[in-house]
N, C-alpha and C positions, 0 to 999 in steps of 0.2 A: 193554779193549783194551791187549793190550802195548806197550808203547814202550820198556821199558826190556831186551830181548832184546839180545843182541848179534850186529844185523846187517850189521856191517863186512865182513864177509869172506862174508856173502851167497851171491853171485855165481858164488863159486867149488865152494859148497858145493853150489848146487841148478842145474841137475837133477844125475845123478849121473851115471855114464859107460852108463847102460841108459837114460836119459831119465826116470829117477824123480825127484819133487819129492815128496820123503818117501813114504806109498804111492801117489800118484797120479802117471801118468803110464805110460811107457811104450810099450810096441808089441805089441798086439792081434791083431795080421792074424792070419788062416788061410790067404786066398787067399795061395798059393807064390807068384807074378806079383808081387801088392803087399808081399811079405817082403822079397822080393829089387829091388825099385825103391825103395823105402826106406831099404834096409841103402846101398844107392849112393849114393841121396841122402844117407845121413847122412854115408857116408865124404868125397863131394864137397863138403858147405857145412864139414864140419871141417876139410877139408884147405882151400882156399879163404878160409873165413874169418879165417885168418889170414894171408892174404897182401897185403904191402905195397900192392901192384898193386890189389888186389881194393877195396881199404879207401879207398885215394888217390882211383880210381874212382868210388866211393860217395859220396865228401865232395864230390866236383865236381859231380857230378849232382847232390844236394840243393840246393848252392849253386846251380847254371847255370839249371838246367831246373826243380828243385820250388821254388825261392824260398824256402828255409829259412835261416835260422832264422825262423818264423814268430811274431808279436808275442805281448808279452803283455799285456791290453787292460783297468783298471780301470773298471768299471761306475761310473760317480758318481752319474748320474741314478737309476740300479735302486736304488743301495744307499742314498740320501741318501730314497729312496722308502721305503725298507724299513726305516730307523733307523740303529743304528751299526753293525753289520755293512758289511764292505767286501768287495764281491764282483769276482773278478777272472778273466777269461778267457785261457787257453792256448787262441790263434786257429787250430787246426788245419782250420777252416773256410777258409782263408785257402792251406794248402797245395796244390799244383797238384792239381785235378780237384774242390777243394771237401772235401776229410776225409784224416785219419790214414792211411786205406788205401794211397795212392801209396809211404808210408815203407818197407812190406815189399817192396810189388807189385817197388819200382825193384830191390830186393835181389836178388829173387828170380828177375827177367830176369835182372839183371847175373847170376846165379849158372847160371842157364840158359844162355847164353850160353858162361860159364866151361866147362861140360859137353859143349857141343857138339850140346847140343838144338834141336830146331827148332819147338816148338811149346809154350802154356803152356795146362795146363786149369785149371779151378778153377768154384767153384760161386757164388754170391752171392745174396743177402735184399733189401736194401734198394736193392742195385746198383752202389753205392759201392766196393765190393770191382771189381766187376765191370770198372765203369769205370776204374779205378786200373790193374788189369791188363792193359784191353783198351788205355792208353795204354803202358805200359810195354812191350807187345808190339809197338805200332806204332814206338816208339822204338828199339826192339834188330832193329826187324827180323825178327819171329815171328808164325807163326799161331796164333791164340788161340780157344780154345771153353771158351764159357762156360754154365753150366749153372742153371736159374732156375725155380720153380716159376712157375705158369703164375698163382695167386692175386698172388703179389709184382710178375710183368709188366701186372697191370691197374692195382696202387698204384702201382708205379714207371716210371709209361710214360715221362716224360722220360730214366730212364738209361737203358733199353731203346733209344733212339734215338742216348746218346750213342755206349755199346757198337757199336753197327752201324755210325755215323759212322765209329768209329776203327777199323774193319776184321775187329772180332769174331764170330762167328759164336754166336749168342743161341739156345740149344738149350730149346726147353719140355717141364719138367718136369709130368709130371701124373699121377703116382701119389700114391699119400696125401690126403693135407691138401695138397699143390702147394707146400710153402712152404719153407724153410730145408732143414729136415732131408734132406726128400728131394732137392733138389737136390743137397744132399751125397753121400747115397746115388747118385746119377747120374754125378756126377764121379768119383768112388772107380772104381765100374766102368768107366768109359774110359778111367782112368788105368792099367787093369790090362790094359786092349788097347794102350796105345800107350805104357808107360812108356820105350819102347826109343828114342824121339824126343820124348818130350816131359817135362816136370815139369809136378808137381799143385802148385797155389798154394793154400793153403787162407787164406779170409779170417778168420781171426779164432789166437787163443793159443791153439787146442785140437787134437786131431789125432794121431796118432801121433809116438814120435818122429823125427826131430828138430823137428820146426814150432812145439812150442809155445816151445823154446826159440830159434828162427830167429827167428819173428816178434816173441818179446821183444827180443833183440837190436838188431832193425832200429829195433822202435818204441820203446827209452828214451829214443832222441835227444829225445822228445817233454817227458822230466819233466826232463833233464838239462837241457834252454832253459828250461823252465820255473821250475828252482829257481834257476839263476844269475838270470835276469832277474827274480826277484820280487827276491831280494836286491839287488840292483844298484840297483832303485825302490824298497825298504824300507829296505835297510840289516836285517834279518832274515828270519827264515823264516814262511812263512803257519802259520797255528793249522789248519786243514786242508785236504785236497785230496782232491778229488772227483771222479769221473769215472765214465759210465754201463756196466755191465756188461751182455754178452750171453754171447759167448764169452769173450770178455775180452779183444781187442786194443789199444784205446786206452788203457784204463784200468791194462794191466800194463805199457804203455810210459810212463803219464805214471806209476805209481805207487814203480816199481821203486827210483829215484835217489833216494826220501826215506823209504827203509826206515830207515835208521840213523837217522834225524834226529827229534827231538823232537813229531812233526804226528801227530795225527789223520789217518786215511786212510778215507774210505769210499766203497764203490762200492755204486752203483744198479743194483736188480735190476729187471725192468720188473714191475708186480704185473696189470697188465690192466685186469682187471674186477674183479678178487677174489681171495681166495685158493682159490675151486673149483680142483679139477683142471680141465684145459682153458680155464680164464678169464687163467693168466697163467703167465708164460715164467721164473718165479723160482729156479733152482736153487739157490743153495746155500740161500735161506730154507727149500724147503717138500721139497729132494730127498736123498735117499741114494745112498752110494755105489754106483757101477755103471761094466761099461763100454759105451761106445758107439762106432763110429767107430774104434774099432782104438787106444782109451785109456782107462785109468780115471779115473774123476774122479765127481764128486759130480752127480749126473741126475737129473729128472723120471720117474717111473716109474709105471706100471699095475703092477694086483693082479697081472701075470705078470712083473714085472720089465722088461717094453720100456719103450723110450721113450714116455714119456704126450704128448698131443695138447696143445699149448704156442698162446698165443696173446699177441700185444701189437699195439697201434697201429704200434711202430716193428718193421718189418719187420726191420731189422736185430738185433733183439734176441730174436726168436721162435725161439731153438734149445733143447733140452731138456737141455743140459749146459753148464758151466759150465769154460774151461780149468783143466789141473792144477795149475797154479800159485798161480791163485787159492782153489783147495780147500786147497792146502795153506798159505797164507798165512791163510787163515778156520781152522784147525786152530791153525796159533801164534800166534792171537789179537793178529795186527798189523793188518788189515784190519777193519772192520765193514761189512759187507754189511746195506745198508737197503734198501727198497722205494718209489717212486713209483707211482701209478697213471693211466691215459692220461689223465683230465681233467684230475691235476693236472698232468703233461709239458704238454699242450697249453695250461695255463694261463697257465707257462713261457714257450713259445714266444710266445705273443702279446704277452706283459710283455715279453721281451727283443728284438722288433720293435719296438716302440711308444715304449720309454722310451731305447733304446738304437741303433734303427737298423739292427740285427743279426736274420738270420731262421735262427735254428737247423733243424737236421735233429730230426726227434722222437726219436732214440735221444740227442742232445745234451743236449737239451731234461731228458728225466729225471732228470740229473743237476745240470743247472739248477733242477730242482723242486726238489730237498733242500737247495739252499744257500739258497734262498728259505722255505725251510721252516724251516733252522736259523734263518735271521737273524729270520724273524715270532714264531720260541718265544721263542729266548734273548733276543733285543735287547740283545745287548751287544757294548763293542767287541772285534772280531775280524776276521781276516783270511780267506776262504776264495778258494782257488785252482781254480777249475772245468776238465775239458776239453770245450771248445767243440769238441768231437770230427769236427764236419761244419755242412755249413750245407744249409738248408733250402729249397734249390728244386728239391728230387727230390720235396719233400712238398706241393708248394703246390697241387695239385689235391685233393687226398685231405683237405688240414684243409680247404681252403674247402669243399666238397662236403659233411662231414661238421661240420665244427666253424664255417660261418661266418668273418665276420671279426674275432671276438674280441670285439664286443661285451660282450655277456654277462660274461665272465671279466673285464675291463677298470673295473666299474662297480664 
């Protein structure tokens, strides 16, 4: 692992003015329709995002309506359980709708807004996406269609209701597999029938550009709280920080602020069942580079180069690619990209209930498994900083159905 890179000036260097972060990244399309509602979109959030207005906006809503800055929450009971390891949560479980997601979604209205659009598409996994957008919609004022395979709405039947509650329209996808990717696929073509009224929200750091760099933008605010207030309760910086990888939204917004900084950084890939093709959603461990989705970046692939058939417990981590950023941050060997697998997440989850009070989301949860992982190898003392990415009552039918009440794991 690098740390000793000079990442001070970051920021300015990645992505580059085409939306490359070294060779990943970019903008894929073919369809004419989504060149040209992209190329607008890019020109609108560049122009925009730097406006006074736009930013002053942004800071009052987080404050007013998301309740940010959100805590940061020392485990004593978990870790005093687990030896000397000191385990600590960035409670983004805690921000309005229950996960990290609200942090773009609010952007990305407010930017919608800014354009003159009147409607927001976007696709969602776990739902959390979904919901985030379908409140930010009801907040600005817009109609929202949300796009979901039809496998994710039997796992995720509570935000399937919250969606609808908040005035979304919850479209079922049922090609494929029914699950992430294709709902992607779903939303991309409705966005290329109605770019002329609406913007595509993508939930996660991947995408064409500008989005991977939009949605990091929106979501550092998550490691910038995070590093001040470990400081502020230490008096120094944590020995690592953690946080679950799918596409990579949470984890490139809690990851970004401590690029320069002397820490250990790793993100959790979901492993499944296995490392089979088709047992689990690992990219950058088990995939090469490819594009998908109108970007390059590092992807699960079959003997013909498509996307391979991706699976995990957490719905929200079941996409076949991995954002560009993180490809290219696993390239300059600042990141280490590890693996949990679902018994151990769910092991996770039930420990961080039981000892702590706290009921994680299972794409949280995986990244919870590796700082419990580190702390039962090493047993020494250390600091790690987790993000608590989401909380877990989108998932409480699906573990008790499937995993019981923790019994078992707890003994």
């Amino acid at each position: 692992m690098n740390k000793n890179r000079d990442f001070d000036n970051y920021l300015k260097e990645y992505p580059d003015e085409n939306g490359y972060f070294g060779k990943y990244g970019g903008n894929y399309l073919d369809n004419p329709a989504l060149v040209e509602a992209f190329k607008e979109f890019a020109e609108g959030y560049n122009t925009i995002a730097q406006s006074a207005q736009f930013i002053a906006e942004l800071r009052r809503i987080r404050k007013e309506f998301q309740g940010r800055p959100t805590p940061l929450y020392h485990c004593q009971r978990l870790s005093n359980l687990l030896g000397r390891t000191q385990i600590y949560l960035k409670r983004e479980d805690l921000n309005h709708t229950g996960a990290h997601k609200l942090n773009h979604c609010m952007g990305q209205g407010l930017l919608a807004k800014y354009m003159g659009k009147k409607k927001l598409i976007a696709e969602t996994g776990a739902g959390q996406h979904g919901v985030a957008l379908a409140t930010a919609a009801a907040y600005f004022g817009l109609e929202c269609d949300i796009y979901m395979g039809e496998v994710d709405i039997a796992k995720q039947a509570p935000n399937v209701t919250r969606m609808k509650l908040l005035g979304a329209r919850v479209i079922p996808v049922t090609a494929g597999l029914k699950t992430l990717k294709e709902a992607v696929d779903a939303a991309f073509e409705a966005y290329s029938r109605e770019y002329k009224d609406a913007i595509y929200c993508i939930g996660t750091a991947a995408g064409p550009h500008p989005f991977p760099l939009m949605v990091r933008d929106f979501q550092q605010i998550v490691g910038e709280e995070a590093r001040s207030q470990f400081i502020e309760m230490t008096g120094h910086l944590p020995d690592k920080v953690v946080a679950c990888v799918g596409g990579g939204s949470n984890s490139i917004g809690m990851f970004v602020p401590f690029l320069a900084d002397p820490v250990d950084i790793y993100g959790v890939e979901p492993l499944g069942r296995g490392p089979k093709m088709g047992d689990n959603a690992a990219s950058v461990t088990y995939g090469t580079e490819g594009v998908m989705h109108g970007f390059n970046s590092i992807m699960l692939a079959d003997e013909n180069g498509n996307p391979a058939p991706v699976y995990s417990n957490a719905s929200g981590l079941d996409y076949p690619a991995v954002g560009p950023e993180h490809a290219n941050l696993h390239d300059m060997g600042r990141i280490n990209y590890v693996t949990v697998g679902d018994e151990e997440a769910v092991e996770a989850l039930f420990m961080l209930s039981r000892y702590e009070g706290i009921i994680p989301a299972i794409e949280s949860s995986h990244a919870l498994a590796y700082a419990i992982r580190e702390a039962r190898e090493k047993n020494k003392p250390q600091s790690i900083v987790v993000n608590l990415s989401g909380r877990g009552d989108k998932d409480l039918d699906f573990v008790v159905e499937n995993y019981g009440y923790g019994d078992k794991y707890l003994k």
